[in-house]
RONU-885957 format. One line per field, with one value per atom (N, C-alpha, C): residue number from 0; residue in one letter; atom name; x, y, z. Coordinates in pm, whole numbers. Example, Ala and Ser with C-alpha at 12.3 -4.5 7.8 and 13.67 -1.06 7.14 Angstrom:
REM residues 2
num <- [0;0;0;1;1;1]
residuo <- [a;a;a;s;s;s]
atomo <- [N;CA;C;N;CA;C]
u <- [1319;1230;1320;1285;1367;1290]
v <- [-569;-450;-330;-225;-106;3]
w <- [780;780;780;708;714;787]
//
This chain:
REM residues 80
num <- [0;0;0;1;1;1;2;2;2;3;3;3;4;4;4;5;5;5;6;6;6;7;7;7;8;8;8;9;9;9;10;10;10;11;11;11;12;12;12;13;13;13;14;14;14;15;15;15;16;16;16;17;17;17;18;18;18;19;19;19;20;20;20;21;21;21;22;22;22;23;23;23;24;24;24;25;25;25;26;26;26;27;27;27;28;28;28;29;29;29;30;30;30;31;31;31;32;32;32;33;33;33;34;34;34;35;35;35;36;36;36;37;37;37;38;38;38;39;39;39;40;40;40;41;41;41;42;42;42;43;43;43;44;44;44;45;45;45;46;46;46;47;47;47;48;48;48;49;49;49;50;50;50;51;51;51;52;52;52;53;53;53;54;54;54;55;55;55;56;56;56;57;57;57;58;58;58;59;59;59;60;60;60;61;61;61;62;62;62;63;63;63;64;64;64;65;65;65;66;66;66;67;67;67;68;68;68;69;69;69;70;70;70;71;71;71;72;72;72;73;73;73;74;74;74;75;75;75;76;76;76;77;77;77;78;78;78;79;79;79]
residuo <- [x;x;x;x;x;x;x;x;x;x;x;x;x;x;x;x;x;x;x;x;x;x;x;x;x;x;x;x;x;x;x;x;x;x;x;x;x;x;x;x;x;x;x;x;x;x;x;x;x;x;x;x;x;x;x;x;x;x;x;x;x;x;x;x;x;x;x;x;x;x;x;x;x;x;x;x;x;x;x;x;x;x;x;x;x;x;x;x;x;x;x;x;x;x;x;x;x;x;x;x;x;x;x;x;x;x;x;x;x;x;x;x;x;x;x;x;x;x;x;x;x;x;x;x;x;x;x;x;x;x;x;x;x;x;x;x;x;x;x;x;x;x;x;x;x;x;x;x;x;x;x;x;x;x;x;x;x;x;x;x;x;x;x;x;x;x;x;x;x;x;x;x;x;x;x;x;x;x;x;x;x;x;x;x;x;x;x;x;x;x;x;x;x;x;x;x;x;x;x;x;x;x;x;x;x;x;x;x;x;x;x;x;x;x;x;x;x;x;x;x;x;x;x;x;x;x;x;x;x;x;x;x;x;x;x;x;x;x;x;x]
atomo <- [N;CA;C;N;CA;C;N;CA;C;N;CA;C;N;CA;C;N;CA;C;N;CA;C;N;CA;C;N;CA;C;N;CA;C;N;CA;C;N;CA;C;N;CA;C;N;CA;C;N;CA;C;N;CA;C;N;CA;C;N;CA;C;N;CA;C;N;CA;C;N;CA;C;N;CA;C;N;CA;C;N;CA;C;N;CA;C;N;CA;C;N;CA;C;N;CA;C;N;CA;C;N;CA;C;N;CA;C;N;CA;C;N;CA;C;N;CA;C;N;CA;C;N;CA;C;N;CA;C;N;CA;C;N;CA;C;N;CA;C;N;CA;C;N;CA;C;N;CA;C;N;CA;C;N;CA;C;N;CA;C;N;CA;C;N;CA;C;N;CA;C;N;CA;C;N;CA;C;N;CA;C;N;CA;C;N;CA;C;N;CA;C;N;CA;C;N;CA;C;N;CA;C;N;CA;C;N;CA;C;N;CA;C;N;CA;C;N;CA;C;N;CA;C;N;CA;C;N;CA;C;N;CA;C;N;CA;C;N;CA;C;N;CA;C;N;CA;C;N;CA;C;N;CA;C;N;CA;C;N;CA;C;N;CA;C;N;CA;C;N;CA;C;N;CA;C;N;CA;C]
u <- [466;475;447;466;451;575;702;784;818;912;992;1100;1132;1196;1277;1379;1451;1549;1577;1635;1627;1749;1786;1654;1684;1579;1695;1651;1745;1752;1626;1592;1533;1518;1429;1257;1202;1071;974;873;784;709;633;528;553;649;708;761;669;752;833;995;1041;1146;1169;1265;1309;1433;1518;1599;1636;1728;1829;1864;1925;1891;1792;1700;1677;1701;1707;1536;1508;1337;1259;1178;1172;1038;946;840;806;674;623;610;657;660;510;406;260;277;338;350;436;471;528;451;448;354;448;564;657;791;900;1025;1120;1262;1358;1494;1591;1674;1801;1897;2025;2110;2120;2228;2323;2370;2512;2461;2465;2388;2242;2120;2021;1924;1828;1747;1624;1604;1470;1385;1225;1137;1080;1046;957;855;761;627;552;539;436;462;644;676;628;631;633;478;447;265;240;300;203;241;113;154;98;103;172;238;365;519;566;633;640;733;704;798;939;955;1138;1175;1073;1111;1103;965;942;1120;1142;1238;1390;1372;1504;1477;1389;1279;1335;1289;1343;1489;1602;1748;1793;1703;1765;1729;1608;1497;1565;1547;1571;1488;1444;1341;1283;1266;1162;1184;1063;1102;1131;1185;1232;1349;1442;1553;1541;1624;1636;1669;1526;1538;1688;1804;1902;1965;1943;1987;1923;1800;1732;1793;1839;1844;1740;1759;1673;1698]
v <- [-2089;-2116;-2262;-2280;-2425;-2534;-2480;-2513;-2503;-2522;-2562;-2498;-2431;-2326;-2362;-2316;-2358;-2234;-2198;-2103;-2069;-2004;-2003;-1858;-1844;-1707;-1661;-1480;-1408;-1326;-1373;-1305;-1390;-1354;-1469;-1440;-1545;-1548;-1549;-1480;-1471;-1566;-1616;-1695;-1855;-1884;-2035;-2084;-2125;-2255;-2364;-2356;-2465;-2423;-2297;-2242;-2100;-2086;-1928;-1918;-1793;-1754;-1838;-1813;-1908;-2106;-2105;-2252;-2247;-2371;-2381;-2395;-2353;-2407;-2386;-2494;-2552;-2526;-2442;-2377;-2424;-2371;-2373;-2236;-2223;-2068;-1976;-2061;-2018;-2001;-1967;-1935;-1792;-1762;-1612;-1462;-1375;-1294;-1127;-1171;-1052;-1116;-1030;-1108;-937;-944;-873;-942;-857;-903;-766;-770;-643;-706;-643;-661;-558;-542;-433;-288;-363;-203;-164;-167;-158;-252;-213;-307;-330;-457;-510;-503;-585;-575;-490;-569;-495;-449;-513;-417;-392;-468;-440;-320;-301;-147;-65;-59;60;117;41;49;137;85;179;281;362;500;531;463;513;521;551;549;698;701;837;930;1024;1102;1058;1034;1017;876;801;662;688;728;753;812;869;936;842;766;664;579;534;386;444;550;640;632;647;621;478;377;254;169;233;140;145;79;90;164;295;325;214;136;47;-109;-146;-303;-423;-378;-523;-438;-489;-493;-460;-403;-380;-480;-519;-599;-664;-591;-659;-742;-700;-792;-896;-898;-1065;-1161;-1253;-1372;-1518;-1533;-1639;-1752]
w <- [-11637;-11494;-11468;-11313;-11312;-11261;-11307;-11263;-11080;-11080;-10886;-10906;-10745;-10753;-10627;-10585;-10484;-10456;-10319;-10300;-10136;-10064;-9956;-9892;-9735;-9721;-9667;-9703;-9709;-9565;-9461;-9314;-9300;-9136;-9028;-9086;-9131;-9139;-9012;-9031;-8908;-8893;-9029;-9027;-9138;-9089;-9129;-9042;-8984;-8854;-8921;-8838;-8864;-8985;-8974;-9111;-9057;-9071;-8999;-9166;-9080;-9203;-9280;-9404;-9471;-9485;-9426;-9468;-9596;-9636;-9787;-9792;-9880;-9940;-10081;-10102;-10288;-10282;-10379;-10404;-10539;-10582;-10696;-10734;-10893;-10956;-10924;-10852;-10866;-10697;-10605;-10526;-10490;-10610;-10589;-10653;-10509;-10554;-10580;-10578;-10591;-10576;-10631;-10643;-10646;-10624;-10639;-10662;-10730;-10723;-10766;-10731;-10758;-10868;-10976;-11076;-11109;-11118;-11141;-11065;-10909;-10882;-10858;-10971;-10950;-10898;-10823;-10768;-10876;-10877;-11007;-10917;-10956;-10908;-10844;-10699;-10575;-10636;-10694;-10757;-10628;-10551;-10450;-10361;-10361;-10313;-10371;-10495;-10591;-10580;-10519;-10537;-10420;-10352;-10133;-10182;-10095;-10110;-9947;-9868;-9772;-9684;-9754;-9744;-9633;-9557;-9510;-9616;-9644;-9759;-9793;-9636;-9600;-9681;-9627;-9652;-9829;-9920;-10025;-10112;-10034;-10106;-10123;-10007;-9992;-10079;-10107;-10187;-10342;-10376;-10525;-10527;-10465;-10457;-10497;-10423;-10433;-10568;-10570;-10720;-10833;-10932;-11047;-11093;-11216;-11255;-11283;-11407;-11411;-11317;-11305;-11259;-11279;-11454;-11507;-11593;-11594;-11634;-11814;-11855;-11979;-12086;-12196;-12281;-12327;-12325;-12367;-12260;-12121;-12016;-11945;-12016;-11963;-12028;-11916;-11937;-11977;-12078;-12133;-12111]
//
């Protein structure tokens, strides 16, 4: 970690004055406390979803449809 990171937002932020959706903005890797991303279909990450539990069943059950079982992608498809 340690590196700089740069990347557009994907919704209107609540609590960043001075930045809406799609504002470009450059971070440090030690500033991220959860990450996602969709590759052929499945959704990665979201650990911090995977964690609440309290989810209303309904929602619980939609959350299980979209997820990937695990939250990192399968050893042969990381990119190095």
């Amino acid at each position: 970690m340690g590196g700089r990171l740069s990347g557009s937002l994907a919704d209107e932020p609540h609590r960043l004055p001075g930045y809406h959706m799609n504002s470009e903005v450059t971070f440090s890797e030690s500033r991220i406390i959860d990450w996602t991303f969709v590759e052929g279909g499945k959704h990665y990450g979201y650990f911090t979803t995977r964690v609440l539990s309290k989810l209303h069943p309904e929602e619980a059950a939609n959350l299980k449809t979209e997820l990937w079982a695990s939250p990192l992608p399968p050893e042969s498809n990381r990119k190095h």
